[in-house]
N, C-alpha and C positions, 0 to 999 in steps of 0.2 A: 504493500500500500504506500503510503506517507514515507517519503525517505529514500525511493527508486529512483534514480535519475531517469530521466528520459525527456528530450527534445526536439517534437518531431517541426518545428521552425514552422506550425500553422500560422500562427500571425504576424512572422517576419514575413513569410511568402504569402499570406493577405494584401499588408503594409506594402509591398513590393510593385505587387499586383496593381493597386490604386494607385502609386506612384505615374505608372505606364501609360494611364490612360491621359495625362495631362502634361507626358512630356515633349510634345511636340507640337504646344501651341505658341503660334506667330503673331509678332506685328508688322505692319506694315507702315511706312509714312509716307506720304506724298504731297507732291508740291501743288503750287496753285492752277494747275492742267489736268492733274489729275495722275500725274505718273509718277511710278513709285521710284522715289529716290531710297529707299533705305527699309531693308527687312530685318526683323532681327527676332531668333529665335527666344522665346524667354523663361529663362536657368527657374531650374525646379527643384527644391532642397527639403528634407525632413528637418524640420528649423516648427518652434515655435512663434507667435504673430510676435511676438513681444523682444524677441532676437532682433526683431528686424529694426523695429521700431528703437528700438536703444541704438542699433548703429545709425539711421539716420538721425537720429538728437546729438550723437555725434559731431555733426556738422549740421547745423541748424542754419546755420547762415550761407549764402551760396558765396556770400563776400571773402568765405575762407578757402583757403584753397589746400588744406588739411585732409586727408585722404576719407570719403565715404564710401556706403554701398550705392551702387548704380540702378538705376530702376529702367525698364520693369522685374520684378520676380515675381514668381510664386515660391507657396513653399506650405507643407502642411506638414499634420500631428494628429494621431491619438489624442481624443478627448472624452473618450469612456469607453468599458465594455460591459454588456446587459444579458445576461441569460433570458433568451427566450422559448416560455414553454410550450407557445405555439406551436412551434417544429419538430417536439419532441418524439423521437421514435422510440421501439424498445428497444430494450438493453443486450438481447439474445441472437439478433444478429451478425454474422462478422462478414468482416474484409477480409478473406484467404489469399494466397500465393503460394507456389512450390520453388525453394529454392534447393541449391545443390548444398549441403552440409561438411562437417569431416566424417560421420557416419551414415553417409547416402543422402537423399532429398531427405529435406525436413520443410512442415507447414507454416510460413511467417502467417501471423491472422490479427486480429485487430477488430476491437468492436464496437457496436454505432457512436459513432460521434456525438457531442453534447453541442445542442448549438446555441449560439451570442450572437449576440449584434453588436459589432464593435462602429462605432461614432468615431469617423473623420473629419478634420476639419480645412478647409484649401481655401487659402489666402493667396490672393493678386493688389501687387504693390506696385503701381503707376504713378508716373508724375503728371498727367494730365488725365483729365475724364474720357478724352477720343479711346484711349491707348487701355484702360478699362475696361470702355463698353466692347471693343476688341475683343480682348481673352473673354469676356465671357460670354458674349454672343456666339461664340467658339465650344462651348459649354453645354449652355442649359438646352440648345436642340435634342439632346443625345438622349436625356433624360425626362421618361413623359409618364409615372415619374423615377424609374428606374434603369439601372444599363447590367448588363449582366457581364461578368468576367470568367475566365475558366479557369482555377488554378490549381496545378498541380501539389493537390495537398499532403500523399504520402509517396513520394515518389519511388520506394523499395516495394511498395503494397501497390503501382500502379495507380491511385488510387486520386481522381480529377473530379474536379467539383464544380458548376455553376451557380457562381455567386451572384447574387441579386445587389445592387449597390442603389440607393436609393437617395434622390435629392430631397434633401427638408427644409432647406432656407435659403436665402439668398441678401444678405447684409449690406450695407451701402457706408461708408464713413468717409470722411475727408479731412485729412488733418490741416489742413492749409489755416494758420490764422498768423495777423499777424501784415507788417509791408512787404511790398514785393520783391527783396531781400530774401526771405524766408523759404525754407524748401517746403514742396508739396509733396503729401503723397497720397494718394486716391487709393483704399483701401478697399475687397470686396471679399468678405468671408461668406461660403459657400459651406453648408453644412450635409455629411453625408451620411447613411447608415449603412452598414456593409451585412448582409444578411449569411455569416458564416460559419466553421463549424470546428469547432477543436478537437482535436482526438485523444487517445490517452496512451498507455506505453502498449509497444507492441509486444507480443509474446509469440513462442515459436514452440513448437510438437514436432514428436514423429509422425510417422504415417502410421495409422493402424492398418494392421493387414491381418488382425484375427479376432476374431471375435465369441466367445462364447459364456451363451446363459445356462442354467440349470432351473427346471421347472419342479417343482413340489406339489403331492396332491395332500398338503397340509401349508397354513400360516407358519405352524412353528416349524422354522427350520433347523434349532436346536438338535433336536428330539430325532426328525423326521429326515430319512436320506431322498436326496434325489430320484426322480423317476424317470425326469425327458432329460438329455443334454441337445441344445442348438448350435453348432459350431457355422460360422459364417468366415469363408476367406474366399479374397479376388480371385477373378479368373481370366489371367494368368494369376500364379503365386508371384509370381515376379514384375509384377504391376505396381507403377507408384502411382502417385496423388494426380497427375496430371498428364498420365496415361487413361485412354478406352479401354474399361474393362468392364468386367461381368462381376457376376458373385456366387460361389460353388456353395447350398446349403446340406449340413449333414446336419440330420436328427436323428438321435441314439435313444434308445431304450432300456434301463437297468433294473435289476433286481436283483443287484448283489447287499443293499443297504449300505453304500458307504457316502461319503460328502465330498465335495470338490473343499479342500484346505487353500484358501489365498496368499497362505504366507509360505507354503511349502509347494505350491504349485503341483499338486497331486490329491489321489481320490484315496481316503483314506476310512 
């Protein structure tokens, strides 16, 4: 339980995932015709709003010539995570795979995920309002009111998920106060819910390839020896987990009175 390591990187490769969809938005500027003199792609950072904001007070005055951050950016952060029980599946399903082991295949498996809604938040940092309504007219299209992403959440277990990423706000602010001296910055936080799923540590078996029960025509099995044995193996015997096979059933019949012993593996 408590005390296992285990890191299977769901919410770096969430986090990652949301990164991507917002790293390749442009501006553009154009002169008084209409033709673009100048594009520029704008830098996308896992940065808190308030990072930003401290390095431009940095230089507050444009009269200094004191080194600041350049604008436009973006740049976002985790701002919660919510267990949601709406999603919730059972607990008895698993994620299998067959890997090769040091003593033959063995089954990696992994079971239903728990899921959250982890809370994004993506900030765009302009010096003019054009250069704003830009990135995010670049944006909110996409989202009517959600965008889905696919991400490879256990990638040893195979194991890809469609994430629902959901828009819930759209924020307006403008720090400009002050003479025209003063820097601006046109701020737009953009609030997101990412509808995903965590896992827990994985765990690995052999293959079973035998199987058998003993049936009693009594409860007390104490007292009372065996009467049916069911023996269940593959067919082939030499079949693994992720081979096409069959299953050979033998059923035995006794009347000697004795018991199958589990700790000596014998009928005694």
């Amino acid at each position: 339980m408590f005390g296992t390591y285990f890191y299977n990187e769901s919410m770096r490769r969430m986090t990652i995932g949301f990164g991507q969809i917002f790293n390749n938005i442009q501006i553009k500027r154009k002169d008084s015709s209409g033709n673009v003199v100048q594009s520029i792609r704008v830098p996308l950072a896992y940065a808190p709003k308030e990072k930003f904001l401290a390095r431009l007070d940095q230089q507050a005055s444009l009269e200094e010539r004191e080194f600041a951050v350049t604008l436009p950016r973006m740049s976002f952060e985790i701002s919660g995570i919510q267990y949601d029980a709406s999603r919730k599946l059972t607990r008895v399903q698993k994620y299998k795979t067959v890997k090769s082991g040091i003593d033959g295949k063995v089954m990696n498996f992994n079971y239903v995920p728990v899921p959250y809604n982890v809370s994004y938040n993506l900030y765009s940092f302009t010096a003019s309002a054009e250069a704003g309504l830009q990135i995010v007219e670049q944006i909110l299209p996409f989202f009517q009111p959600d965008f889905t992403v696919t991400v490879n959440a256990i990638p040893e277990l195979n194991i890809k998920r469609d994430i629902p990423i959901i828009l819930n706000s759209v924020n307006y602010e403008d720090t400009y106060s002050g003479d025209f001296s003063q820097r601006r910055a046109v701020i737009y936080t953009l609030g997101f819910t990412a509808k995903t799923y965590l896992f827990g540590p994985a765990s690995t078996q052999k293959v079973i390839k035998n199987v058998q029960s003993d049936a009693y025509t009594d409860t007390d099995q104490n007292n009372k020896a065996r009467e049916v044995r069911i023996v269940i193996t593959p067919d082939p015997t030499t079949a693994d987990a992720d081979d096409d096979f069959g299953f050979t059933t033998t059923i035995s019949n006794y009347t000697d009175g004795k018991k199958y012993n589990t700790t000596t593996d014998s009928d005694e």
